[in-house]
N, C-alpha and C positions, 0 to 999 in steps of 0.2 A: 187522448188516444195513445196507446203504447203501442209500440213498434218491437217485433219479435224478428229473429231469424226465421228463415223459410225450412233447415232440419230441425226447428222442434226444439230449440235451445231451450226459449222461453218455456214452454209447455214442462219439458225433462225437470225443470227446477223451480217449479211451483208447488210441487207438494214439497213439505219443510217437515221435520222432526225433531229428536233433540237437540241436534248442532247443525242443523241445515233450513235455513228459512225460504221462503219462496217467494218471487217477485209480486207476484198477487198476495201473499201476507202481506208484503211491505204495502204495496199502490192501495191495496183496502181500507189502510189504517189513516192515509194522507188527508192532506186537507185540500192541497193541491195537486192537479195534476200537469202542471206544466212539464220540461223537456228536460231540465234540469234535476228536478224530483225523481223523476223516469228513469232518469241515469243512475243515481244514486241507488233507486232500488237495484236495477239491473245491476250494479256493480257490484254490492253490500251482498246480494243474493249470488251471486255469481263464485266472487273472491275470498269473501269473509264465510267462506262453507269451507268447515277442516278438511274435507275429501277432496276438495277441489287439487288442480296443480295450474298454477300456483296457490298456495294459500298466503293471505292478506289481511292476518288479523287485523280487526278493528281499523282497514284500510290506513295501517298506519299509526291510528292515530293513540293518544293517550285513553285508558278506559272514559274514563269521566268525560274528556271530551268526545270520543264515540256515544254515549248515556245521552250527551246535550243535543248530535247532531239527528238520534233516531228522534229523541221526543221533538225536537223542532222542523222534521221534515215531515216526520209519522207520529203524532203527537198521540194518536189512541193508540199505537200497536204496543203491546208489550211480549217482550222476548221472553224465552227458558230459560229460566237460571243457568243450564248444560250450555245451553247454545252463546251464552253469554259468559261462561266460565271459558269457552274457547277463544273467547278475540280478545283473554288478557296473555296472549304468548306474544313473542318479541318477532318483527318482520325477520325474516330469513332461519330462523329459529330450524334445523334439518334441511331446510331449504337453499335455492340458488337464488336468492334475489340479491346480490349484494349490489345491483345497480340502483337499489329501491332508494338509499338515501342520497344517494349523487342527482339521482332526477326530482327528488321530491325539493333539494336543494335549489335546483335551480327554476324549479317554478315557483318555489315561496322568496326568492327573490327579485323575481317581474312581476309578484303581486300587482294589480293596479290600485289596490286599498289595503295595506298590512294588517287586518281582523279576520276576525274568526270567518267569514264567511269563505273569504278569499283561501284563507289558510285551509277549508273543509275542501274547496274542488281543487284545490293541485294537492292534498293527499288521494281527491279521488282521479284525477288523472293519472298523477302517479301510479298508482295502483292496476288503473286497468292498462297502461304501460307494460304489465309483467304480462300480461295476455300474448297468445300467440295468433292471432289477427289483425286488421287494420285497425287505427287507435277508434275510429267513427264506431268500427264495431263492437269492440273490448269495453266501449261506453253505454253501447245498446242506443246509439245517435239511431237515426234514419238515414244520415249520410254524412260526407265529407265537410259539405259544405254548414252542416249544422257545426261540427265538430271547430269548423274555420270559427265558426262567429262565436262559441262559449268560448275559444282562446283568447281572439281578439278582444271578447268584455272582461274579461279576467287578468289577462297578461299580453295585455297592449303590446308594449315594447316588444317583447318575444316573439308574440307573434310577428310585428314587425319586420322583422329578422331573415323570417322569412319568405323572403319578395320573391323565391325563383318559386314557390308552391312545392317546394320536396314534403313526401311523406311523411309527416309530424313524428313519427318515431325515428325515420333516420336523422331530421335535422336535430330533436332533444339529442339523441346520441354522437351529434355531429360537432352540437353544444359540448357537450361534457369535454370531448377530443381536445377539442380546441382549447377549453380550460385547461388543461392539463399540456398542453404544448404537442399533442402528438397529430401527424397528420398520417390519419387512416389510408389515404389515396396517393398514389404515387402522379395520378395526370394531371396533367398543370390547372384542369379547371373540371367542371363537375361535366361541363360539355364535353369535351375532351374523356370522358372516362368509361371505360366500356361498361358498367354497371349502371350506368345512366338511369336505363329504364328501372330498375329494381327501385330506385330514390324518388322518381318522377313521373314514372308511370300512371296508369290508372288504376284507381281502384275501386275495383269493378264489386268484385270478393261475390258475397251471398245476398241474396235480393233481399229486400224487407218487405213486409205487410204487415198492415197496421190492424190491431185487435182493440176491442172497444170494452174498456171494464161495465162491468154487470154494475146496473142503479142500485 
C-alpha cells in the first residue's frame, strides 16, 4: 500500500518526463513494496526532480552509487538518459542546502551497520530533511511513529538521544548546535522555553490515505 498526501501530492508527481520521474514509475518497477522502498520512491520522485525546491541530486549520493541503489530497489525501472544526466550536479549547487552535509554527517555516523544499506537511508533522510514539512511527511511515512521505528532500526543510538520525543528535525538541528558548541536557547531547559510547543508539539500536519498500486 502507498500512502499519499490528501492535496494531491502524490497524484501532481506521477506523471515524469525528461527529468521528472514519478512515484508510480519508481513503485511499478519494484519488486517490493514494503515502507521503506515507499519512501525512497516518494523521496527520489519528489527531491531528485530539477524543478523541484529543494533539488537533491541523486539524494546525495555519488552517480554510481545512486545506478546501484535504483537497480537494487527498482531493479526493472530504467531511467532517461536527461533525467539521469541531472542527478550528476553537486548538492547545493545554486541552492540553500548547505545543512545537507552537517546532517548527512551525523547520521552516517549512528549508522547501526556502516554499509551501503545504512549509508543509502541517512542519505535518504538526509535529503528529505531539506523538505519544508514534518520529517514523517518529507519521507512519504504514514506517520510519526513509522518515522520513530525506521530511525530507531538504523540509528539506534540517535535515536536514543532522543528520549524527550522533540521533533526529529529540531533534535538533528539541535545535534548539530551542540556539535559545534552553540546553545540556540537561552532557557535553562527545553521545559522552561517558550518555543516549547514548536519542538514538541504535535504533528498533526496533512492526513494520509492509503492508495493501492494497480496488479
Amino acid at each position: 500500500m502507498l500512502h499519499a498526501r490528501t492535496h494531491g501530492g502524490l497524484i501532481s508527481r506521477s506523471p515524469y518526463d525528461a527529468d521528472n520521474i514519478g512515484v508510480w514509475n519508481l513503485l511499478g518497477h519494484s519488486i517490493t513494496k514494503d515502507v521503506l522502498t515507499e519512501s525512497f520512491a516518494w523521496v527520489i520522485a519528489t527531491y531528485c526532480n530539477p524543478h523541484s525546491d529543494p533539488f537533491v541530486p541523486a539524494l546525495g549520493l555519488d552517480i554510481s552509487a545512486f545506478h546501484k541503489l535504483l537497480q537494487s530497489r527498482f531493479p526493472h525501472f530504467t531511467a532517461l538518459p536527461q533525467w539521469l544526466e541531472v542527478q550528476e550536479g553537486i548538492v547545493g549547487d545554486g541552492g540553500s542546502l548547505d545543512e545537507f552535509p552537517d546532517l548527512l554527517q551525523l547520521l552516517l555516523g549512528y549508522r547501526a551497520v556502516a554499509d551501503e544499506h545504512h549509508r543509502n537511508v541517512a542519505h535518504l533522510v538526509a535529503t528529505a530533511c531539506m523538505g519544508g514539512d514534518h520529517l514523517w511527511q518529507d519521507l512519504g511515512l504514514p506517520d510519526r511513529k513509522s518515522l520513530s521505528a525506521l530511525l530507531t532500526a538504523h540509528f539506534p543510538a540517535l535515536a536514543a538521544k532522543n528520549s524527550g520525543d522533540m521533533k526529529w528535525k529540531k533534535f538533528f538541528y539541535k545535534q548539530l548546535c551542540e556539535r559545534e558548541g552553540i546553545n540556540a536557547c537561552r532557557a535553562p531547559s527545553c521545559a522552561a522555553c517558550c518555543d516549547y510547543a514548536k519542538c514538541f508539539g504535535a504533528e498533526e500536519g496533512e492526513a494520509i490515505f492509503f492508495l493501492s498500486l494497480p496488479p
